[in-house]
PyMOL Python script that loads the backbone (N, CA, C, O; Angstrom):
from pymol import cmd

cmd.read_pdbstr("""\
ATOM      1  N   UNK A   1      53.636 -30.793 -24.327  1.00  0.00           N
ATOM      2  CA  UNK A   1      52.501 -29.915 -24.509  1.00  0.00           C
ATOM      3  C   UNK A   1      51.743 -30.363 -25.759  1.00  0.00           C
ATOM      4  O   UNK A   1      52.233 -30.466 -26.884  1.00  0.00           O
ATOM      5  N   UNK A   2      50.192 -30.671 -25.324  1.00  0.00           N
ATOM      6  CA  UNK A   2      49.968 -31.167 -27.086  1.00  0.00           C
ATOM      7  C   UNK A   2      49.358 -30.031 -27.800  1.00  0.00           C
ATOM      8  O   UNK A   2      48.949 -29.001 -27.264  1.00  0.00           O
ATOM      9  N   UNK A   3      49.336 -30.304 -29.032  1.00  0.00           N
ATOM     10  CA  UNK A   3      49.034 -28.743 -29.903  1.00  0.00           C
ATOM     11  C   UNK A   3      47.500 -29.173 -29.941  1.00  0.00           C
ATOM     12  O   UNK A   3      47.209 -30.366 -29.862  1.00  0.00           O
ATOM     13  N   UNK A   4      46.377 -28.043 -30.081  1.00  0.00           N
ATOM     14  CA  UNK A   4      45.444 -27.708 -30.163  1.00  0.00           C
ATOM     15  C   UNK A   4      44.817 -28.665 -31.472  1.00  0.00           C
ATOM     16  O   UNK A   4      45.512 -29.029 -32.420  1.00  0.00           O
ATOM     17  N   UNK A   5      43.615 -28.928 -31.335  1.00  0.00           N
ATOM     18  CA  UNK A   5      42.732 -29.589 -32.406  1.00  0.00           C
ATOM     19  C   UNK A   5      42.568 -28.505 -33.457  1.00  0.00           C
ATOM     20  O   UNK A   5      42.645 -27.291 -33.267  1.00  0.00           O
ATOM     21  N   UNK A   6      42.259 -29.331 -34.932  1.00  0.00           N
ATOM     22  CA  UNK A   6      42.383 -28.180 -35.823  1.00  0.00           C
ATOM     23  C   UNK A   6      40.121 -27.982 -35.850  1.00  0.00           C
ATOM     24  O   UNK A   6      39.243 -28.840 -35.756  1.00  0.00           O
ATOM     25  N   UNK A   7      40.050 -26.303 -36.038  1.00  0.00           N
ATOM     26  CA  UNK A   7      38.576 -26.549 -36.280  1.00  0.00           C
ATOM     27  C   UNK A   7      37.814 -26.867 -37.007  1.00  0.00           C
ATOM     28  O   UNK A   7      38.358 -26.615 -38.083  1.00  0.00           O
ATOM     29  N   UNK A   8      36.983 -27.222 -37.189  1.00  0.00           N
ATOM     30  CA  UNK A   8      35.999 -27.522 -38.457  1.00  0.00           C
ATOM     31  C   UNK A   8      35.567 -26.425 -39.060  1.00  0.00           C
ATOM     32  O   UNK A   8      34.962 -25.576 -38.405  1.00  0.00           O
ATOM     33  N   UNK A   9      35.817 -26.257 -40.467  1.00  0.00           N
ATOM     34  CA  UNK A   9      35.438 -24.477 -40.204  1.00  0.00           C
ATOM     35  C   UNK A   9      34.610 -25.236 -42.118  1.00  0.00           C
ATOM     36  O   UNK A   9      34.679 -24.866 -43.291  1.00  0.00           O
ATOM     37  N   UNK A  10      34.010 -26.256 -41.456  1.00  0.00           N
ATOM     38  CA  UNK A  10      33.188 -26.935 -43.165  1.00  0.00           C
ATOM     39  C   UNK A  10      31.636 -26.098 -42.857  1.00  0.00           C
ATOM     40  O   UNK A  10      31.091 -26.141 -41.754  1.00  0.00           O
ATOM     41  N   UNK A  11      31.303 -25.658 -43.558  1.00  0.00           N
ATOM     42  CA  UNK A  11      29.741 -24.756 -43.190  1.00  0.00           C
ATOM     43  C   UNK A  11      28.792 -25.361 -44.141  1.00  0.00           C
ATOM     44  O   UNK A  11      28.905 -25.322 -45.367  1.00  0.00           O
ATOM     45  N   UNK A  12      27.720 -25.999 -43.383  1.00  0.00           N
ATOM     46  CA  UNK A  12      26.913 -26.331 -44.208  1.00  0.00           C
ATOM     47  C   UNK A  12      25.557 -25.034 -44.572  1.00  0.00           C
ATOM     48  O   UNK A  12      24.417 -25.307 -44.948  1.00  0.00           O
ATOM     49  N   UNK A  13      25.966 -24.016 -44.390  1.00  0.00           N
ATOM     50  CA  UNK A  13      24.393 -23.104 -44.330  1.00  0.00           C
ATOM     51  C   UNK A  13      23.863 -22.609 -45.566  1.00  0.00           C
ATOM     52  O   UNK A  13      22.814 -21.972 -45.663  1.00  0.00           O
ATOM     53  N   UNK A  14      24.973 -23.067 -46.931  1.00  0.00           N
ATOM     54  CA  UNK A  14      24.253 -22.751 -48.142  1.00  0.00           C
ATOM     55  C   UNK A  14      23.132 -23.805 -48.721  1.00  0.00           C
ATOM     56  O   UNK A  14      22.080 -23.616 -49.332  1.00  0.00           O
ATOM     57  N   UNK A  15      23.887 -25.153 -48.214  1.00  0.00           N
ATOM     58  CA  UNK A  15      23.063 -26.339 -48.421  1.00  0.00           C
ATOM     59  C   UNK A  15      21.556 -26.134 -47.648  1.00  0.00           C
ATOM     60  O   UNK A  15      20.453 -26.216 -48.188  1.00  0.00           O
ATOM     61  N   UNK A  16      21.819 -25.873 -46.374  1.00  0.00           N
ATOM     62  CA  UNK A  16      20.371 -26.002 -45.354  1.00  0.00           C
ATOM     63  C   UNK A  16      19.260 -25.139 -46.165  1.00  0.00           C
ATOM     64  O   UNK A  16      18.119 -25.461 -46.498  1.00  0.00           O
ATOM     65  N   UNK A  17      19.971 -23.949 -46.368  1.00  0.00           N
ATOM     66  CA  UNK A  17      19.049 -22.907 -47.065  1.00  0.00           C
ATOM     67  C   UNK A  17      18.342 -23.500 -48.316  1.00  0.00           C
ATOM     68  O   UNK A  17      17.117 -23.528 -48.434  1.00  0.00           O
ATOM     69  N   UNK A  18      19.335 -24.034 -49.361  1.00  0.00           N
ATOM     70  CA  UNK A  18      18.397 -24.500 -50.619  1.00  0.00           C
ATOM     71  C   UNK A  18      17.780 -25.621 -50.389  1.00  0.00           C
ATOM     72  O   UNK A  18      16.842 -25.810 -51.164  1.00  0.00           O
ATOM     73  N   UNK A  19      18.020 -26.765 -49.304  1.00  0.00           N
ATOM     74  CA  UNK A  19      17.185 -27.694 -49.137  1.00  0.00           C
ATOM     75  C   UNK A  19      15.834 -27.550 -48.011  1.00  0.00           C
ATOM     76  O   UNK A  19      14.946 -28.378 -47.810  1.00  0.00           O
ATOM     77  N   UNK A  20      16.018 -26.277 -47.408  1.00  0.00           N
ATOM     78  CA  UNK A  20      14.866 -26.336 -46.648  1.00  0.00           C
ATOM     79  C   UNK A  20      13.946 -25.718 -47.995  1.00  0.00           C
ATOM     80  O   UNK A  20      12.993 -26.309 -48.504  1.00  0.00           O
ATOM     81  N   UNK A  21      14.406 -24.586 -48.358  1.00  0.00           N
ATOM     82  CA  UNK A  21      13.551 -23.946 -49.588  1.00  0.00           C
ATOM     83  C   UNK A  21      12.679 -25.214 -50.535  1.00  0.00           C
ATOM     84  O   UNK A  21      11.484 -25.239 -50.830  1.00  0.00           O
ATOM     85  N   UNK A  22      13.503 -25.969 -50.784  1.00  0.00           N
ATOM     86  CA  UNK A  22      13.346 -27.150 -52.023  1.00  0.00           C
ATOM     87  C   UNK A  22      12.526 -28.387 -51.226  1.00  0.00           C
ATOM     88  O   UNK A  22      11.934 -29.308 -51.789  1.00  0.00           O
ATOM     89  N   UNK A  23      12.651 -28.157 -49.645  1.00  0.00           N
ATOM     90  CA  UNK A  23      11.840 -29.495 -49.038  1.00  0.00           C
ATOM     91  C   UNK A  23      10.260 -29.213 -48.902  1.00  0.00           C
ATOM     92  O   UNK A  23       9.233 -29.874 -49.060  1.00  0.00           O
ATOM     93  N   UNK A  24      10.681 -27.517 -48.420  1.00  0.00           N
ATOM     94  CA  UNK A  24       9.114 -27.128 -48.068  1.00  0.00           C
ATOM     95  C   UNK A  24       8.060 -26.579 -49.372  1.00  0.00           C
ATOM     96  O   UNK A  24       6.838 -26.552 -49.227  1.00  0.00           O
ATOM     97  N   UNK A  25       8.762 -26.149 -50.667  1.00  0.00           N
ATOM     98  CA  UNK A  25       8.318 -26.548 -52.275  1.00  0.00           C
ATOM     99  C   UNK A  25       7.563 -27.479 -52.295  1.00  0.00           C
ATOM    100  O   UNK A  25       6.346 -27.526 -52.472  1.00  0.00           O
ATOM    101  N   UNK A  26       8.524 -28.469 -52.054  1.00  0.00           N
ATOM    102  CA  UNK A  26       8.234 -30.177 -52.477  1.00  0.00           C
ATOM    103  C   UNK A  26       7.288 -30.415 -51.604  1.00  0.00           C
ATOM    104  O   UNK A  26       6.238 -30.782 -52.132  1.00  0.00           O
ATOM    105  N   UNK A  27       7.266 -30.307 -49.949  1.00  0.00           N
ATOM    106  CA  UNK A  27       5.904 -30.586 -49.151  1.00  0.00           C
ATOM    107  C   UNK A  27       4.455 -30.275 -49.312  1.00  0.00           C
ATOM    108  O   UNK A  27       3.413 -30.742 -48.852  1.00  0.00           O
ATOM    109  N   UNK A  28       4.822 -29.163 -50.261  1.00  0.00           N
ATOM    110  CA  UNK A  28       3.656 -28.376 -50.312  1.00  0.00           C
ATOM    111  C   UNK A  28       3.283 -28.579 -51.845  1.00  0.00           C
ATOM    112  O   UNK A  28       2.443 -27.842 -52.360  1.00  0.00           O
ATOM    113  N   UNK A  29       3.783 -29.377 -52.420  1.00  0.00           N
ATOM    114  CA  UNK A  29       3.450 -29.246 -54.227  1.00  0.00           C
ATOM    115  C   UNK A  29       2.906 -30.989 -53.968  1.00  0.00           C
ATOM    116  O   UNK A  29       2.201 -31.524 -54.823  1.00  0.00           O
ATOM    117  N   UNK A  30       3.416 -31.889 -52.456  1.00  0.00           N
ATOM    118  CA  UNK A  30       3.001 -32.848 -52.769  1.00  0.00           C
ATOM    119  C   UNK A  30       1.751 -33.577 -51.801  1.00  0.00           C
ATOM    120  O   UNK A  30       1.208 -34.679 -51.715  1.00  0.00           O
ATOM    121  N   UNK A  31       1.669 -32.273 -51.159  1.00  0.00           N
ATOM    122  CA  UNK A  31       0.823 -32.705 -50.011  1.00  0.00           C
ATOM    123  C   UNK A  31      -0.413 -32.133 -51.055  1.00  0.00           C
ATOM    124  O   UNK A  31      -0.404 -31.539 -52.134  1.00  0.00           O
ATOM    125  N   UNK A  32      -1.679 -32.739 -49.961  1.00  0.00           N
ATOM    126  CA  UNK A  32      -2.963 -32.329 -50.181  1.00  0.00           C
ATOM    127  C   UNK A  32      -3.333 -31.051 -49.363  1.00  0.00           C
ATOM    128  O   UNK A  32      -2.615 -30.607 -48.467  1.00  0.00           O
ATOM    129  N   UNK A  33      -5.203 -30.185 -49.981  1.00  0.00           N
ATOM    130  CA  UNK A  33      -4.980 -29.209 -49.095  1.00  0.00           C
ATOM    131  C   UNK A  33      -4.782 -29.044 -48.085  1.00  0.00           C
ATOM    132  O   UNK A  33      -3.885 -28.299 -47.688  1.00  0.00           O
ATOM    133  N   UNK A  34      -5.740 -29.840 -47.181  1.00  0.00           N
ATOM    134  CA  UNK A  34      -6.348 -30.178 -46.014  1.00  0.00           C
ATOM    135  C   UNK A  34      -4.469 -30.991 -44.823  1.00  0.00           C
ATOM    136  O   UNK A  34      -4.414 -31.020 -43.594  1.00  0.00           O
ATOM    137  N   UNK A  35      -3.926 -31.222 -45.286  1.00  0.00           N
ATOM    138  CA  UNK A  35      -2.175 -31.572 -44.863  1.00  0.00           C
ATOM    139  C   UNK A  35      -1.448 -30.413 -44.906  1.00  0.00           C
ATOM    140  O   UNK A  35      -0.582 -30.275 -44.042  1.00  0.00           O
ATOM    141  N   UNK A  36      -1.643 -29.352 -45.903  1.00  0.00           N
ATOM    142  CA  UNK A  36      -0.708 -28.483 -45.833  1.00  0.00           C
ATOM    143  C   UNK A  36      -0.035 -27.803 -44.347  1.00  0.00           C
ATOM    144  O   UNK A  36       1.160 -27.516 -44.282  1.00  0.00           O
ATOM    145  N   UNK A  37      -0.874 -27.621 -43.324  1.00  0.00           N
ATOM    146  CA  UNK A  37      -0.356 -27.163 -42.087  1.00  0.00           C
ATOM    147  C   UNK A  37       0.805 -27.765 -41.317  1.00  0.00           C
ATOM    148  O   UNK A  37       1.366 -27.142 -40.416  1.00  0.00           O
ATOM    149  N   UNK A  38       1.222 -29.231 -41.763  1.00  0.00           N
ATOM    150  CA  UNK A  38       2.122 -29.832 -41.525  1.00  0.00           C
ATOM    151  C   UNK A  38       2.969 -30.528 -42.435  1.00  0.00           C
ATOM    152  O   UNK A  38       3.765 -31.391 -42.065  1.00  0.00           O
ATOM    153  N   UNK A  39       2.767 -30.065 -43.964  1.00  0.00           N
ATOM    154  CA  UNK A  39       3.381 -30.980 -44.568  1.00  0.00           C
ATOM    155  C   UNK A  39       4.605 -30.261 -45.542  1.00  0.00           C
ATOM    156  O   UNK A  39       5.284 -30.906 -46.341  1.00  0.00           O
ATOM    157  N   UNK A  40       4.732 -28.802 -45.303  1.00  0.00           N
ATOM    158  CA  UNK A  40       5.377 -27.594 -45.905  1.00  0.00           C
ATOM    159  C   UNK A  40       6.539 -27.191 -44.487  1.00  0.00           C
ATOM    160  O   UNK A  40       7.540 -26.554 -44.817  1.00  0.00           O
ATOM    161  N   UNK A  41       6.412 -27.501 -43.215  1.00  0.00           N
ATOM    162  CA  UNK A  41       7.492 -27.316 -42.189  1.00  0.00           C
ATOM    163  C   UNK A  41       8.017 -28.786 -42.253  1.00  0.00           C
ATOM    164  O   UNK A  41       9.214 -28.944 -42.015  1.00  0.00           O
ATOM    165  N   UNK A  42       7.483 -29.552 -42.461  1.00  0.00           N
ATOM    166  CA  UNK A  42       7.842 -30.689 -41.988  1.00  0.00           C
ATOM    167  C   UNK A  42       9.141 -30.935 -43.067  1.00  0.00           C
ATOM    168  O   UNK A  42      10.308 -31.238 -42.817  1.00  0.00           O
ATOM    169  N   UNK A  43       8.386 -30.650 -44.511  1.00  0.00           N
ATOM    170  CA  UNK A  43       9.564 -30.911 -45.919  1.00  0.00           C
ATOM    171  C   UNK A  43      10.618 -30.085 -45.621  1.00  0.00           C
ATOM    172  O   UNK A  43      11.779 -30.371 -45.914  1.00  0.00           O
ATOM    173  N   UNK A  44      10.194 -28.792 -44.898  1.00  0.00           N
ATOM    174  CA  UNK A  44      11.456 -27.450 -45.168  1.00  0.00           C
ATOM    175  C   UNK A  44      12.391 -28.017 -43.885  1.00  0.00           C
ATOM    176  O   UNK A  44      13.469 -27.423 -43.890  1.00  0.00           O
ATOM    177  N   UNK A  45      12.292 -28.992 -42.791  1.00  0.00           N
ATOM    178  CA  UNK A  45      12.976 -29.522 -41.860  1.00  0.00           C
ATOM    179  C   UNK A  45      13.776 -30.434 -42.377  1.00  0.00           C
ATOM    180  O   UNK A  45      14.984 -30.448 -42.141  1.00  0.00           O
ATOM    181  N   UNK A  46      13.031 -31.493 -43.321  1.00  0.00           N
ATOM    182  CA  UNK A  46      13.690 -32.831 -43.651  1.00  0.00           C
ATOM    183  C   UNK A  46      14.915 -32.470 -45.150  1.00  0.00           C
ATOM    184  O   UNK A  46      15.828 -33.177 -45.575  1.00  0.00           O
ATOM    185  N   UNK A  47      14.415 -31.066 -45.637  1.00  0.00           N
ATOM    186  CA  UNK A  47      15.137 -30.301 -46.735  1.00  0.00           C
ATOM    187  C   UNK A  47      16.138 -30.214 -46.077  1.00  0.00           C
ATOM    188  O   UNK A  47      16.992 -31.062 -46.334  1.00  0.00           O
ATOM    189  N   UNK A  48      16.451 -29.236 -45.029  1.00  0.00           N
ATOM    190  CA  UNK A  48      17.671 -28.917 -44.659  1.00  0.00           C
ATOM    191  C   UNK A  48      18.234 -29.691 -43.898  1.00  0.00           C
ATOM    192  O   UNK A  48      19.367 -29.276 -43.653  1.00  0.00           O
ATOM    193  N   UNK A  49      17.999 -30.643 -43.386  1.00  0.00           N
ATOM    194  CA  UNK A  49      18.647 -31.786 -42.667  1.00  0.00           C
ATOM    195  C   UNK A  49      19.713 -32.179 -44.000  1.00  0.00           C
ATOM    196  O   UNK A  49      20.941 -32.198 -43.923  1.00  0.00           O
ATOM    197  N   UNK A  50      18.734 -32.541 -45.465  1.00  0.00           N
ATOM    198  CA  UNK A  50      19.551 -33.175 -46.005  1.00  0.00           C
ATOM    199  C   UNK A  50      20.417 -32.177 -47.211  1.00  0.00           C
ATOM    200  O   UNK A  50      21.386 -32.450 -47.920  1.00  0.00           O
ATOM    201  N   UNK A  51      19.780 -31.210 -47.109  1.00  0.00           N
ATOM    202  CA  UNK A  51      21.122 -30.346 -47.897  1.00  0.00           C
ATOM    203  C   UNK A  51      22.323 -30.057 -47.118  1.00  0.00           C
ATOM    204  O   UNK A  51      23.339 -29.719 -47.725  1.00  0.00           O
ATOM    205  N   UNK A  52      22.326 -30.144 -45.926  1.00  0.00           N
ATOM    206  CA  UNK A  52      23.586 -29.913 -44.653  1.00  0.00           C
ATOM    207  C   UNK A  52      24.158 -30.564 -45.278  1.00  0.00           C
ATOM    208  O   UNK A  52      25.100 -30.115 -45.931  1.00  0.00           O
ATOM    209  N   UNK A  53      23.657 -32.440 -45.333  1.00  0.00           N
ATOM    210  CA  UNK A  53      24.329 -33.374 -45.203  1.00  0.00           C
ATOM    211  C   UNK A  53      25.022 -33.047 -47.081  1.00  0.00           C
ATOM    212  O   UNK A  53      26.239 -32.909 -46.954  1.00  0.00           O
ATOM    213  N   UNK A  54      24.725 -32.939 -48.222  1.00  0.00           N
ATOM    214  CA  UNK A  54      24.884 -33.009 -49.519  1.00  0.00           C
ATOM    215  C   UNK A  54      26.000 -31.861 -49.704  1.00  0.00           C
ATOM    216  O   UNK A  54      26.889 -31.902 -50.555  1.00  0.00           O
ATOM    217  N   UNK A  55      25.791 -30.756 -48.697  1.00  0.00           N
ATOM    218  CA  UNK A  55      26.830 -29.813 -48.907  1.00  0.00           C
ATOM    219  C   UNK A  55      28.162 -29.994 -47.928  1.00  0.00           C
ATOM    220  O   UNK A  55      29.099 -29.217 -47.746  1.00  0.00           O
ATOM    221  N   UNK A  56      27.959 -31.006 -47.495  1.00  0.00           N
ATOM    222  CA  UNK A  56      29.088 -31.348 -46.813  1.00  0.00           C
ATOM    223  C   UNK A  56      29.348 -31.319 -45.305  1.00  0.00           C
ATOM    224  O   UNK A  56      30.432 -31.453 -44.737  1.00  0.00           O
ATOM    225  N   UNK A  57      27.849 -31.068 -44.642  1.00  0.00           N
ATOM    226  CA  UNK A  57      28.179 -30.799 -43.217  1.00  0.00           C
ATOM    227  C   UNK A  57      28.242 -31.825 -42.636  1.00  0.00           C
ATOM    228  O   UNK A  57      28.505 -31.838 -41.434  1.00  0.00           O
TER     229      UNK A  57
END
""", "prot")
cmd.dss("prot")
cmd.show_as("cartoon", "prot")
cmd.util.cbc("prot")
cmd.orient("prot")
């Protein structure tokens, strides 16, 4: 009988949170006006992609 896989129980959702916060900041402090409609979701996407990854997900 084989024993069960152990789960992943690593949570990345404190990371996602401060890096979407800190991407879509940054999109929007570095974009121009006339960009802002895409350049404040786009940072707060590429934020939490990479705070997942920094907090360990």
């Amino acid at each position: 009988m084989a024993t069960p896989a152990a789960e992943d129980e690593n949570s990345c959702l404190e990371g996602t949170l401060v890096g979407g916060v800190l991407g879509g900041a940054l999109g929007g402090a570095l974009a121009k006006k006339d960009n802002w409609i895409w350049s404040i979701p786009a940072g707060a996407v590429g934020g939490a992609l990479v705070g997942c990854q920094v907090d360990g997900g």
